[in-house]
Each structure stands twice: as C-alpha cells, then as structure tokens.
C-alpha positions in Angstrom: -2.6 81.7 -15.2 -0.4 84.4 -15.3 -1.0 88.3 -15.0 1.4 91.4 -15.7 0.2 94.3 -16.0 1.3 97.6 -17.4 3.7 95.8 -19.7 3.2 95.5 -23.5 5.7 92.4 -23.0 6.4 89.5 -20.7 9.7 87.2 -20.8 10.2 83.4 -18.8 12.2 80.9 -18.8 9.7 77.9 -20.1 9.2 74.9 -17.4 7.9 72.1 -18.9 4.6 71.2 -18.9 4.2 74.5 -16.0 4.2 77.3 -18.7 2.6 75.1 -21.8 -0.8 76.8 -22.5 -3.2 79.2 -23.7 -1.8 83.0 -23.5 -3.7 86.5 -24.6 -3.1 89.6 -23.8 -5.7 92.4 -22.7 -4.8 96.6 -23.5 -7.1 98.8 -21.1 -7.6 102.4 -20.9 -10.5 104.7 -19.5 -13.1 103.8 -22.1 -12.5 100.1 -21.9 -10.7 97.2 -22.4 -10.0 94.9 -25.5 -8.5 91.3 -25.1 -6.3 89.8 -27.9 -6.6 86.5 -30.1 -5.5 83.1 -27.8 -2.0 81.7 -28.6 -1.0 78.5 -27.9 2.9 78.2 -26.1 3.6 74.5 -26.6 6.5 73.7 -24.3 8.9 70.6 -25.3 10.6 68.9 -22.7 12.2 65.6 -22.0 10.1 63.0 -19.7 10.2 63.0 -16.2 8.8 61.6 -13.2 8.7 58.3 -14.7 7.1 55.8 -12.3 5.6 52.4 -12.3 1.6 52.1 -10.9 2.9 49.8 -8.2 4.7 49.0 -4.5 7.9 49.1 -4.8 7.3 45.0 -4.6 4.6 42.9 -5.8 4.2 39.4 -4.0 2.0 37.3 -6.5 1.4 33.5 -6.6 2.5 31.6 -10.1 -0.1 31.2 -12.4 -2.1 34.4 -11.5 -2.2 37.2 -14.0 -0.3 41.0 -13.7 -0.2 44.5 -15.2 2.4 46.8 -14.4 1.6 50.2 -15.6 4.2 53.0 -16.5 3.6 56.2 -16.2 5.4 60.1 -16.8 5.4 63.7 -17.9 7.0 64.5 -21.1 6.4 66.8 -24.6 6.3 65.8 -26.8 4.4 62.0 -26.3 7.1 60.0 -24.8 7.5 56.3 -25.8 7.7 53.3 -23.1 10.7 50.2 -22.6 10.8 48.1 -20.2 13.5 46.4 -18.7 14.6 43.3 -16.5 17.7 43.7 -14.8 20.3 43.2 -14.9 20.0 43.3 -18.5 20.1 46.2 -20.4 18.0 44.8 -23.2 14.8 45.4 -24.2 12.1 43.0 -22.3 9.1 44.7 -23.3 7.7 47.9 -26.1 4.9 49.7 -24.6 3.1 51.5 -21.7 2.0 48.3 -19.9 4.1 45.0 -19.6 1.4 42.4 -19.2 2.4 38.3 -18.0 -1.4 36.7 -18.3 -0.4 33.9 -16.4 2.7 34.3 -13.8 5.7 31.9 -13.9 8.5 31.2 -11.8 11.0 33.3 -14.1 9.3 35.8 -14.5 10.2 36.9 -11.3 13.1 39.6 -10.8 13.3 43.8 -10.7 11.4 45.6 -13.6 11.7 48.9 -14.7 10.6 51.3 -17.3 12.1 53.7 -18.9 10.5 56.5 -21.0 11.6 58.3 -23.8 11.2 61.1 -26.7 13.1 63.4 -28.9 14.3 65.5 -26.1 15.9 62.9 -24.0 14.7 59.7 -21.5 14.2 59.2 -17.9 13.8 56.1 -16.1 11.9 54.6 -13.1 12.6 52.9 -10.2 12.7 49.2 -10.0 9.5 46.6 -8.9 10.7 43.5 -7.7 8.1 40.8 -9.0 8.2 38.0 -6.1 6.3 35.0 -7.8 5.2 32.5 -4.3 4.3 29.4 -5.2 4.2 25.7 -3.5 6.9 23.8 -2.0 8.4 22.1 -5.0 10.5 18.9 -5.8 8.5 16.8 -3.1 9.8 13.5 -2.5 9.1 11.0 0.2 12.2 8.6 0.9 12.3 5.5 3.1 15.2 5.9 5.6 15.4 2.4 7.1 19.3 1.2 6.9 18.0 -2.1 5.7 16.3 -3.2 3.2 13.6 -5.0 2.8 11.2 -4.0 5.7 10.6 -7.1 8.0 7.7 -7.3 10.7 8.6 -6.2 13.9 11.2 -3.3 12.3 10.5 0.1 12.7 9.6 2.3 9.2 11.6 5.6 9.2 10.0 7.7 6.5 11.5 11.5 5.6 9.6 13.7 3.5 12.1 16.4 1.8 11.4 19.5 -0.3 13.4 21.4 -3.0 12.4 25.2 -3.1 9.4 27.0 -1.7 8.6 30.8 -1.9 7.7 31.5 1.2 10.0 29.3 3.0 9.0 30.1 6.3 6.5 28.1 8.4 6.2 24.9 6.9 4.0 22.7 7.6 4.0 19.4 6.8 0.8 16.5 6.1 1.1 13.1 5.8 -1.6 10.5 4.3 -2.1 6.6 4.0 -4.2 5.7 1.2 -6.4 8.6 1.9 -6.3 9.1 5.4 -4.7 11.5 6.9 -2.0 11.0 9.7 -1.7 12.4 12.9 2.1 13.5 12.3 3.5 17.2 11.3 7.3 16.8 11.3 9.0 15.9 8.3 9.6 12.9 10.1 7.1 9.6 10.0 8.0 6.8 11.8 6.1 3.6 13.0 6.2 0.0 13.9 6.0 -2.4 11.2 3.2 -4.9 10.9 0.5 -5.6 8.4 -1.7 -3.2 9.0 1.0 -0.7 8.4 1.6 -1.6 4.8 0.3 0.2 1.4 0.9 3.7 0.2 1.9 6.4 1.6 2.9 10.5 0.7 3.2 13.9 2.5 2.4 17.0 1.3 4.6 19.9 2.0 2.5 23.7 3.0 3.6 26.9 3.5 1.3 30.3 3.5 0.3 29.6 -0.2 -0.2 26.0 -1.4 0.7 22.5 -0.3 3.0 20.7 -2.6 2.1 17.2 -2.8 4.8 13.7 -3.0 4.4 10.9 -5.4 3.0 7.9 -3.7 5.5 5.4 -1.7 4.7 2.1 -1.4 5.6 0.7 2.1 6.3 -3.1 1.7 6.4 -5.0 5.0 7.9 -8.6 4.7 6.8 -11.1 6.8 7.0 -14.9 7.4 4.3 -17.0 6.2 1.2 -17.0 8.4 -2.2 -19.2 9.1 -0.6 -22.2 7.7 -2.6 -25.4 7.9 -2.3 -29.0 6.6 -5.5 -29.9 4.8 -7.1 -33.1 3.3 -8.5 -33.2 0.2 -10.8 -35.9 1.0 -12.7 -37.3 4.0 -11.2 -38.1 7.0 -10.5 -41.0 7.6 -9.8 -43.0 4.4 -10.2 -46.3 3.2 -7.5 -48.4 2.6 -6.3 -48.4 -0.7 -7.7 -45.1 -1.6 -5.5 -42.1 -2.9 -5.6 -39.1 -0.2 -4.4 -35.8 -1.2 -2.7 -33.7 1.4 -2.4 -30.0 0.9 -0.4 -27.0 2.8 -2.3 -23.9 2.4 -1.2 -20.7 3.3 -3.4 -17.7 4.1 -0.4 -15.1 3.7 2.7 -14.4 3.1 5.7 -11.8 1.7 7.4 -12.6 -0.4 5.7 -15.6 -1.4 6.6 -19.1 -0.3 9.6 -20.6 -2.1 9.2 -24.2 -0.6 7.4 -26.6 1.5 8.6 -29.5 3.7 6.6 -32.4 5.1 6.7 -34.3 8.4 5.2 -37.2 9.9 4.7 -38.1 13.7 6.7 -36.9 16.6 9.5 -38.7 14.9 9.6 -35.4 12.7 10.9 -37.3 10.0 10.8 -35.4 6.7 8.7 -37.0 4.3 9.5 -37.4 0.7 8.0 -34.5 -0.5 9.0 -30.9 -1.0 6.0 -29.5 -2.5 2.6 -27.7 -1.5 0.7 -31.4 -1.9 1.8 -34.6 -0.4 -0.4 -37.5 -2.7 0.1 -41.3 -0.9 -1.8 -43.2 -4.2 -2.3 -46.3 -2.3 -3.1 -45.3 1.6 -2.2 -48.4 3.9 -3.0 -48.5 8.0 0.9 -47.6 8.1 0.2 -44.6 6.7 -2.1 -43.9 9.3 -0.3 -40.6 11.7 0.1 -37.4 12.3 1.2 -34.9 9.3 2.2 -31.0 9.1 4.1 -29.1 7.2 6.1 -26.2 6.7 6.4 -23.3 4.8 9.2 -21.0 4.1 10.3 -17.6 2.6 12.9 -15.4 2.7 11.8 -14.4 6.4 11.5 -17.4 8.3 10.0 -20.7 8.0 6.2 -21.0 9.9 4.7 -24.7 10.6 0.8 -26.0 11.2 -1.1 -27.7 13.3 -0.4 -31.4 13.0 -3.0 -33.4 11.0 -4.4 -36.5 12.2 -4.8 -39.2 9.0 -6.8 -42.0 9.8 -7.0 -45.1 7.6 -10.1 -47.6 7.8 -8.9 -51.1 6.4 -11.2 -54.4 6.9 -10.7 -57.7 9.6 -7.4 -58.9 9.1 -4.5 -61.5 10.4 -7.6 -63.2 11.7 -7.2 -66.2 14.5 -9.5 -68.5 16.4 -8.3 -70.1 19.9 -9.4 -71.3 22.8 -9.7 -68.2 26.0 -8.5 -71.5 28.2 -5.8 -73.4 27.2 -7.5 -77.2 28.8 -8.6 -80.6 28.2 -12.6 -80.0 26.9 -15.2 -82.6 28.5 -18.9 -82.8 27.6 -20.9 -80.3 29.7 -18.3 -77.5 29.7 -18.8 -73.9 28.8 -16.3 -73.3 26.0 -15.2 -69.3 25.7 -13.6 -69.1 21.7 -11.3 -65.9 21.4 -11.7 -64.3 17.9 -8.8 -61.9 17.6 -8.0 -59.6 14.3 -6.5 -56.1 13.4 -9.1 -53.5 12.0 -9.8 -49.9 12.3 -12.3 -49.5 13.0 -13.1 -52.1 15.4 -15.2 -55.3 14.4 -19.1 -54.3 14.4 -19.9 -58.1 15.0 -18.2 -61.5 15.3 -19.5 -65.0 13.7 -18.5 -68.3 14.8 -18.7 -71.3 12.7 -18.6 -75.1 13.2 -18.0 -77.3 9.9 -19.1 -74.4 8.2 -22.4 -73.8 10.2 -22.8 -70.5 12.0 -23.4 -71.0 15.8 -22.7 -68.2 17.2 -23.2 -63.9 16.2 -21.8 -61.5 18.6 -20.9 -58.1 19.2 -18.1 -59.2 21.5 -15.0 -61.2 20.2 -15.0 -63.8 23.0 -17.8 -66.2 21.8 -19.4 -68.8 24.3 -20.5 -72.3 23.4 -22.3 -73.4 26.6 -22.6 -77.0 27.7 -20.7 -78.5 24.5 -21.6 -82.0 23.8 -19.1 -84.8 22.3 -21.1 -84.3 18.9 -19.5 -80.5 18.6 -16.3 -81.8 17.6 -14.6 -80.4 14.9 -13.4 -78.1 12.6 -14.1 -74.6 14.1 -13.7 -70.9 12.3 -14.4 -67.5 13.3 -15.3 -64.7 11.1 -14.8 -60.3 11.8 -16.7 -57.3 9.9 -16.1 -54.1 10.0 -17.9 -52.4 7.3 -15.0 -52.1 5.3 -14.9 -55.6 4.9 -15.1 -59.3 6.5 -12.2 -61.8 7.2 -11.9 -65.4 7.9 -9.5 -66.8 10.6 -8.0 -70.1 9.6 -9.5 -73.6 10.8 -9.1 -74.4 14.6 -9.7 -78.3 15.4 -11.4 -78.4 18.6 -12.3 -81.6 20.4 -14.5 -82.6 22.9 -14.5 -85.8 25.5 -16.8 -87.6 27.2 -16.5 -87.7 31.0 
C-alpha cells in the first residue's frame, strides 16, 4: 500500500508484480473526506525467479515414480519447457515433467525454462541420479583347465558391469539355495563330489543385489564302487550259462569301456563289455574274475569275484591202498579216487555187480576176505550233482 499525501498526483517507475494492484485516491478537507472509485494497475513483466520444486540433485532408484515441479513470477501467465542438456530441444511442454516409472536414461541435468510475451527466464539445472542394482552379473569359472577333475581346486570369479552406487560392494554367493560363507568376488574350493551342482553370486550395493545366471560346476571323476557281480547263484553247475556283470555305482563322464580279467595271472579275458556270458561253464572255468572300468579320468578296478563250478564224480578209479599178494583172512582197504566239487557225499563198492560196501570215506574196507570174493570189483562216487562209475578192477584172493 502506498500513501502520498497532499498531492493530486503520484508518478513510479512500475516493478513487476511489486506495484501491480488496486489504487484509489482519497481528497480531505475540514468537513470530511471522500475516497475515489478502485483502479486496477496491471503491471506486465517478463518471468523471473524461475526455479524447479527440488534439491539441486534428486537420487532415485529405477523404476520408482518422479515429479519435478517448475515454478516463477511473470505477467502476464508465463508458459513452461523443459529441457535435458545438453540439448537444446524441447524434452517436455508444461508446468510439471512427470516419468511414472524411472529408467536408466532418464537420468541427466533438467531444467525449465519459462516464458511469455515479454521475454523468458530459465532455471537452474537438477541432476536426476537414477541408482539401481549392480548390472551385467556373470559368474565365470577361472580354472586354466578344463574339464574339472577330482582333487583340482575350482576358481570361480563373480564380475559385474555397472552399478549406481558403486561403492561398498558386497558380494553373496549360493549353491543350489544355500548360501556360502564367502564375500569376495572370489570363490574357490576343493573339488570333490559333494562340491558339484549349481552355483551364482549375487552382486549388492546400498540399493539392490543383482543376481548371476546359474553355473553349473561339473566335477569329473574316475569311475567309483565298481564290483563284479553274478547273475546267478554262486556256485554253478556245470554246464549252465553264468552271466557276469561289472556294475558301476558312479561315474563322470560315463564309462566308455570295460575289460575283464581272470586269476592272478591277470590275463585279459575275451571280452570288452559290461557282461562277461561263459554259455557252457566247465570246472576250468572255475577262478577268480574282476573287472575294470574306464573313462576319460582313469581306469578303477573291483574286488575279485570268486566263480565256483559244481560238476559230478568224474575220472573215477578203483585200486588197491596196498599194492600185495591177497590171502584169505586179510583185511582188504579199496581206494576209490575221483575229481568232484564238491567232494563225494558217499562212496559204494561193488563186487560182480553186488553192493558191499556204502561209505562216507573213499577208502572202503573188506575185512577178512575169503577165496569166494574173487572177482570183478567196481566203485561208485556221488555228489549231488551226479554219480560216476570207475572201471572194473580184477581182484583176487588166495588161499593160505
């Protein structure tokens, strides 16, 4: 509000939006005082003070929403640009520039500039830093060689590409699911089983954690719990197909061959595959097998396998334990000898195609033989598997 007095007339030099505004007049003598009619001064001037509703820089994580808000003094209404530098294009029209959801380019400097038919002003710049997670993860396997045996040592690195902030880093690592111990960008750890599957990191700073595609760690090893196997019961009957096998409980890569050997003689036998048949099992296949497996790491061998083969009485012969002239009255030991596995269960002796004798033992004892035993004499073996017959043994006796 301004006041003169005494003066019919008042002259100023118009300031902007300072001397816009109602003005009347009031004339005043000794009787009283009469005011005048309002009149509006309207004072048109070019913006200034142009500002942006903001710090000088906003810090705000990608994908959240923003309003910057320009503001000024001008007459008459000014109109509202905004800018990105360094170019001097247009970004945005209007009083508010608006990014609903935050991206990575948007950040940069902003500024607005305002505008009417009297001239234009501009503001300072806002620097729009957009934060966001450590990007471009990636988890690399180190090792100089490839691939990973047992017993090696796994060098993993997990890297990053750009991260806003990029100060204090942190750094997680997982298996499967489980989370590590480690915090350095560096993960390294004996090889062995137990050790192999998937792995990623995940790289933090104050904001998020960026996360790395899974990376399988592969471990090869040589082929473990190898054992020779039968298909059938142990032992075998002679004559009957048997059906060896060489099982493997583990093993990477997988097995690429298989070798056979028999006895301490460790002479290969004829077969190169994961089953070793014999059709027709005889007593000379009868031994000790294992086998071998191999891969690409090394070759791992099994317990020995002990084959027996059962086969009936056979190369069957009768003789005399004493080798001397036979006289009535005599006890006579025969000698009843065979090959079989298993051993005989009983022995027979026969005269003339009588049994005499039945025995568990394979010397058989005639006691006190007269002149009338004479003759043809056989002996027979069983086993279970079968019986045999020894060929005919003439045995005389004289009189005294």
């Amino acid at each position: 509000m301004f006041e003169y007095r005494n003066s019919p007339k008042i002259e100023f030099e118009a300031q902007g939006d300072q001397h816009s505004g109602d003005y009347r007049c009031e004339a005043k003598n000794s009787v009283g005082t009469q005011p005048s009619n309002t009149h509006r001064v309207d004072v048109h001037y070019p913006p200034k003070e142009v500002k942006i509703d903001s710090m000088p820089q906003v810090d705000i994580e990608e994908g959240e929403s923003l309003v910057l808000q320009c503001s000024s003094k001008g007459n008459p209404e000014t109109h509202y640009q905004w800018f990105k530098q360094p170019l001097t294009t247009v970004f945005k029209d209007g009083k508010q520039l608006q990014f609903n959801v935050v991206r990575l380019e948007n950040a940069g400097a902003y500024y607005c500039s305002a505008g009417n038919m009297l001239g234009s002003s501009k503001s300072s710049p806002v620097t729009l830093n957009v934060q966001y997670a450590p990007k471009d993860v990636q988890l690399a396997i180190e090792n100089d060689q490839l691939p990973i045996k047992e017993k090696d040592t796994v060098l993993l690195n997990c890297s990053f590409g750009r991260s806003n902030p990029s100060n204090n880093i942190k750094y997680k690592w997982y298996k499967a699911n489980s989370r590590l111990p480690s915090k350095e960008n560096l993960l390294n750890f004996p090889a062995n089983l137990e050790q192999a599957g998937d792995y990623r990191c995940e790289v933090c700073n104050t904001i998020k954690c960026g996360s790395s595609p899974p990376v399988t760690v592969d471990i090869h090893y040589a082929p473990k719990g190898v054992t020779a196997v039968a298909e059938q019961r142990i032992p075998i009957n002679e004559g009957n197909r048997v059906n060896l096998r060489c099982e493997v409980a583990s093993a990477n890569p997988e097995v690429f061959s298989y070798r056979w050997y028999k006895d301490v003689a460790q002479q290969p036998v004829d077969s190169e595959a994961a089953e070793l048949t014999i059709y027709h099992v005889t007593s000379a296949d009868s031994g000790r097998y294992w086998c071998e497996a191999t891969n690409s790491v090394a070759t791992s061998r099994s317990q020995q396998l002990l084959l027996k083969v059962y086969y009936g009485p056979r190369n069957i012969s009768l003789s005399l334990e004493r080798q001397v002239p036979v006289t009535e009255g005599m006890d006579v030991s025969f000698l009843c000898a065979t090959d079989a596995n298993p051993p005989p269960y009983y022995f027979e002796l026969y005269h003339n195609k009588e049994m005499l004798l039945k025995a568990s033992d394979r010397i058989l004892l005639l006691q006190k033989v007269k002149v009338e035993d004479s003759g043809d004499y056989h002996c027979k073996a069983s086993n279970g598997i079968s019986t045999g017959k020894s060929q005919t043994l003439m045995f005389s006796v004289s009189c005294e």
